[in-house]
C-alpha positions as a printed NumPy array, in Angstrom:
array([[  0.   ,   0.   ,   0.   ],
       [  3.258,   2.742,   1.082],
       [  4.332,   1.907,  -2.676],
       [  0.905,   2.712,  -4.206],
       [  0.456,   5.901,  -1.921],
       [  3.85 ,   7.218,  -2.626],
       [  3.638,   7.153,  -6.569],
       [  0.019,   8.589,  -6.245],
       [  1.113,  11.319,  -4.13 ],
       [  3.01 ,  13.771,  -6.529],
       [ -0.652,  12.966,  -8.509],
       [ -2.311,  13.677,  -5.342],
       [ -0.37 ,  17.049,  -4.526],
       [ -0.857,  18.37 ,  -8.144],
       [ -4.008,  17.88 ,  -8.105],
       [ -4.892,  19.539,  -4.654],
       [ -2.945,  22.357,  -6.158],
       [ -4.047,  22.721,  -9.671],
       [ -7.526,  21.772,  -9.349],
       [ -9.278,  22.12 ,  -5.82 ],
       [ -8.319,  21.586,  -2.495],
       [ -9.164,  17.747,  -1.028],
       [ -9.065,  16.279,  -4.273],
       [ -6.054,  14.843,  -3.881],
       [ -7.42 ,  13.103,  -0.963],
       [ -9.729,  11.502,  -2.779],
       [ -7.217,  10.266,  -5.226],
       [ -5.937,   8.874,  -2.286],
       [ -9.217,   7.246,  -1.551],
       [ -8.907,   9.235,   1.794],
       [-12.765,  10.688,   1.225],
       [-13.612,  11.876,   4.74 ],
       [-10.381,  14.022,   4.846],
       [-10.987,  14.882,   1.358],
       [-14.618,  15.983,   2.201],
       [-12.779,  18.291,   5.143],
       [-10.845,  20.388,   2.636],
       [-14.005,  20.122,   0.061],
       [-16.806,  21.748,   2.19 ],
       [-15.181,  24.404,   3.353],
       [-13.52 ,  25.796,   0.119],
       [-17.127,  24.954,  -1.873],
       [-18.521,  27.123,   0.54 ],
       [-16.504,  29.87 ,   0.698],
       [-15.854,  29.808,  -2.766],
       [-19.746,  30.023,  -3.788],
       [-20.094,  32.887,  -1.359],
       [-16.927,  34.738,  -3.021],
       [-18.313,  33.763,  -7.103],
       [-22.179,  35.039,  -5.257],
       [-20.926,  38.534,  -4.429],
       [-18.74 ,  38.74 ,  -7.292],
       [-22.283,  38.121,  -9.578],
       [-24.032,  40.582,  -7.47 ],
       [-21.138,  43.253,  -8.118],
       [-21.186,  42.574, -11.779],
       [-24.929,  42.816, -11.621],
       [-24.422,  46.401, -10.335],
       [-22.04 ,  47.464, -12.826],
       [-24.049,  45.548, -15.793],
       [-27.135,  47.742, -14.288],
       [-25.624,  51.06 , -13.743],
       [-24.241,  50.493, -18.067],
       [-27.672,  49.923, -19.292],
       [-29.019,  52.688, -17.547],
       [-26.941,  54.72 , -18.925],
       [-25.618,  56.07 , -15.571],
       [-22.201,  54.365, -16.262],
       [-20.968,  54.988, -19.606],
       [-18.439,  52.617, -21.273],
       [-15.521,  53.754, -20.226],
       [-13.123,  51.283, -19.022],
       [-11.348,  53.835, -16.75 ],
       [-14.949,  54.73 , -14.996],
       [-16.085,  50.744, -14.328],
       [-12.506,  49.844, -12.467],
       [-13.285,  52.913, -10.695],
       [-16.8  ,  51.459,  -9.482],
       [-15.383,  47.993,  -9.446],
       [-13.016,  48.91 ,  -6.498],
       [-15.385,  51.387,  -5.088],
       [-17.788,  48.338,  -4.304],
       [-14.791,  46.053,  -3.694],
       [-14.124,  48.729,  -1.012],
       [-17.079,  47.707,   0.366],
       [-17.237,  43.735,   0.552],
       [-17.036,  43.857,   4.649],
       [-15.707,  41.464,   6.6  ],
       [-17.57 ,  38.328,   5.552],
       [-15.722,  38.34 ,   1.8  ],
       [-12.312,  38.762,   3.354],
       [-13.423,  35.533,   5.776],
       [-14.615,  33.642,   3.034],
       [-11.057,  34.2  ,   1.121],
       [ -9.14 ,  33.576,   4.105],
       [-11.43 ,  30.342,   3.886],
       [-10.791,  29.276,   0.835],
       [ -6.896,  29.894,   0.912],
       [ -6.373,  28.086,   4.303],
       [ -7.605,  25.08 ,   2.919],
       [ -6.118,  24.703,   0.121],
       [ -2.827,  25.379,   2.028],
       [ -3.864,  22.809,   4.498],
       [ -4.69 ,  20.182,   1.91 ],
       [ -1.267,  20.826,   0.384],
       [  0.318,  20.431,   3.482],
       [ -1.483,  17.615,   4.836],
       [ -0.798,  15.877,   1.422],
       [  3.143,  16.203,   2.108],
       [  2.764,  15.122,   5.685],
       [  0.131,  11.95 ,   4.902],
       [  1.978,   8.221,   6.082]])
């Protein structure tokens, strides 16, 4: 089993990077461990990809209202004026999401 583990584990590692974190795991056929590092990121990340939507909503709003015109300069402007905004729970939910997947990486290097 050690020899089977350690030739899926560069796999494993890559993965966790490259992909999402806890997949590896599952390569692994570690699934509750995987599932630890899954949740968590899904989570967060869904929450980070909702308020994104709901900014670009905004924007997309404000443009065919004419209140924004299409000026690329203007729109970064507003982007980072509501980025300014995002509160505490987006910086949690990126904190989140970047913990795990450097705990799933790390995990990965450390798993017997």
């Amino acid at each position: 089993m050690s020899g089977t583990l350690s030739s899926k584990r560069p796999k494993a590692i890559l993965l966790s990077a490259l992909v999402f974190p806890g997949t590896g795991h599952l390569l692994l056929g570690r699934k509750a461990r995987g599932a630890l590092f899954i949740v968590p990121s899904l989570i967060a990340l869904l929450l980070v990809i909702n308020n994104i939507m709901q900014r670009t909503g905004q924007i997309m709003d404000q443009i065919n209202s004419g209140a924004l015109p299409l000026d690329v300069q203007l729109i970064t402007e507003k982007v980072a004026a509501l980025s300014a905004n995002d509160g505490p729970g987006m910086q949690v939910a990126v904190g989140v999401l970047v913990a795990c997947w450097i705990a799933a990486l790390v995990d990965l290097l450390f798993i017997k």
